[in-house]
N, C-alpha and C positions, 0 to 999 in steps of 0.2 A: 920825784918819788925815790926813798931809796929801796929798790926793789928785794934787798937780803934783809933789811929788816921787815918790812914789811912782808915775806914770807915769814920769819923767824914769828913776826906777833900772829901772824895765822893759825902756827902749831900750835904756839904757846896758850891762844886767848880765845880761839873758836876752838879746834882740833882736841887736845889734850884734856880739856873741862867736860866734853862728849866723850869721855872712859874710851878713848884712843891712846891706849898704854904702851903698844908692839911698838919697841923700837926701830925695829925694821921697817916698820911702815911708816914711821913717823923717820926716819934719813932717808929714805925713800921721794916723798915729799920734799925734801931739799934737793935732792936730786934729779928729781921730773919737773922741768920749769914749766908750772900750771901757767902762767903769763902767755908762752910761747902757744896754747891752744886755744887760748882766748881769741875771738874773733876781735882785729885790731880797734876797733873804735869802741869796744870795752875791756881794754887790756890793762886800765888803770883801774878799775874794778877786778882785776884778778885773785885777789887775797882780799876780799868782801865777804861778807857771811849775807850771802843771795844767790838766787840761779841767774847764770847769765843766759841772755837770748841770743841763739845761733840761728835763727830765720828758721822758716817752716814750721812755726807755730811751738818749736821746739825750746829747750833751754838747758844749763848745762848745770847740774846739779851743783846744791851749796858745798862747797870744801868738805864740812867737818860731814855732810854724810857718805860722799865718795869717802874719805879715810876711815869712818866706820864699818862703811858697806867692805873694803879691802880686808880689814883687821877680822872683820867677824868670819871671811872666806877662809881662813888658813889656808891660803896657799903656798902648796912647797914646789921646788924644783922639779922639774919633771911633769908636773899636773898640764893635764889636759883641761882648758878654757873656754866656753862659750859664753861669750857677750851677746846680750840681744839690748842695740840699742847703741852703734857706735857714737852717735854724736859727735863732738870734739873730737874725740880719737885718745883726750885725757888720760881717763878709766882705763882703756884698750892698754897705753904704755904700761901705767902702774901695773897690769896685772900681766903685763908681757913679761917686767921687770924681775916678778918673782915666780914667774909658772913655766914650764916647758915650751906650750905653743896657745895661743890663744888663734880663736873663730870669732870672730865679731862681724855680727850682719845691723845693717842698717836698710829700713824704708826706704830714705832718702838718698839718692842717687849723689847729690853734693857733701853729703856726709860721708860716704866712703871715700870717696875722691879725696875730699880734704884730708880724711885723715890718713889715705896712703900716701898723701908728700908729706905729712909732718912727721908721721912715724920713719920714714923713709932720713929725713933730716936728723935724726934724733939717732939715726943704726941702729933700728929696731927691727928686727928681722925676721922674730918668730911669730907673726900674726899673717892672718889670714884673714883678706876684709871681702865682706860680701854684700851687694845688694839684694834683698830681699825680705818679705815680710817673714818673720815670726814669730807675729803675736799667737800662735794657738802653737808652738813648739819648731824645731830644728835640730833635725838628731842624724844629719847627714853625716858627722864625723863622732858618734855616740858610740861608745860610753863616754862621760865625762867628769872631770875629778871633780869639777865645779864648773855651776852654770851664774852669771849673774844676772840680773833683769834692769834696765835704766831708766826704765817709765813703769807707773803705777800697773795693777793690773786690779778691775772687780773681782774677776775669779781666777786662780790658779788652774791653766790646761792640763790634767794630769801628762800630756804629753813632755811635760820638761822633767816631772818627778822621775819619769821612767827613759829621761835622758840621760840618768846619773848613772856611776861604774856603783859599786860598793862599796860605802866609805865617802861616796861624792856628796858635795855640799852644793845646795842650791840658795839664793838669796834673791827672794821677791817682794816688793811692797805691796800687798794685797788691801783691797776695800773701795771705798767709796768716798770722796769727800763728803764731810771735811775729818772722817777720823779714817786712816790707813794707818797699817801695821807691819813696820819692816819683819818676815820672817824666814828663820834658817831653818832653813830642811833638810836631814841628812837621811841616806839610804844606808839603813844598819842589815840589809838582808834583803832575797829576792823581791817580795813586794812588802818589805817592813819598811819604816819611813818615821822618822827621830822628827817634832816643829814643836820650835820654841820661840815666841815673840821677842824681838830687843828692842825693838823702839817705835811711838807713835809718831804719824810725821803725815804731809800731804804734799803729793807732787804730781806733777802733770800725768796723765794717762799713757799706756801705748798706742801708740795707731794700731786701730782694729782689734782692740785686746776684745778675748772673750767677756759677751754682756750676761746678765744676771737674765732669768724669765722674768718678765713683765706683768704681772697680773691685770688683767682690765676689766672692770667689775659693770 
């Protein structure tokens, strides 16, 4: 396989057709070798438009909507970062790449781990990886410029909305299969809050995301 073009058709023919215009995010992608986070024995599915499976029931989100979900955060230099949902460790570089310091917690105990040698491999230095759950919020290093989320959620825990600074941007896929809805939510003021949908989509759950009441008739 030759692996530069075969990224170059990824930007070009999944990435760029999903209204991923920031050129920064899109040299960005040439320069974070998604290949390199792939677990090896699907490393030739790396530049595929599908989630790959990293064990624990888990999987690692398609290309073009990590470069969306990137593109839609504006992050600038200096921003403070919360990942919920390290996985691969991916995600984690890309937004190491353009934000001050990233927090990235993961459930999974093999998920940190793995992505502290690959980020580690890579001279990435401004993240902070953590094992632990939070699906209902993490606001141990709060305020934050921007939060993102890597697994679905039913309902959104107001605790992340009120993890944001002023000006902070949050990005969570919220619903229920089979329709969810990527949405950005900005903090314009002390408890003001800016949500606009960008895209319909369905992707695996969080562990232990907050459920919906039940009714039982």
């Amino acid at each position: 396989m030759d692996v530069e073009q075969a990224r170059y058709n990824m930007v070009e023919q999944q990435i760029r057709p999903w209204e991923v215009l920031d050129q920064q995010v899109l040299d960005l992608l040439f320069k974070v070798k998604r290949e390199e986070f792939v677990p090896p024995q699907y490393r030739s599915l790396a530049f595929v438009d599908m989630e790959i499976p990293l064990g624990h029931g888990e999987k690692m989100l398609a290309p073009k909507i990590e470069a969306r979900l990137l593109q839609e955060l504006s992050i600038r230099p200096g921003d403070r970062i919360l990942e919920v949902g390290t996985g691969s460790g991916y995600m984690t570089a890309l937004l190491a790449s353009l934000g001050g310091h990233v927090d990235s917690v993961d459930i999974v105990p093999e998920f940190t781990q793995a992505a502290a040698a690959k980020l580690a491999a890579h001279h990435i230095t401004n993240v902070t990886l953590e094992t632990g759950d939070a699906a209902r919020g993490w606001n141990k290093q709060a305020p934050y410029d921007a939060i993102v989320i890597t697994g679905s959620v039913p309902i959104l825990p107001e605790a992340f909305k009120q993890g944001l600074g002023r000006g902070g941007r949050l990005i969570a896929i919220v619903g229920e299969p089979p329709v969810m809805e990527a949405r950005l939510i900005t903090r314009v003021g002390d408890g003001a809050f800016n949500s606009i949908g960008l895209f319909e989509t369905c992707i695996a759950p969080l562990k232990n995301a907050l459920q919906p009441e039940r009714f039982v008739f």
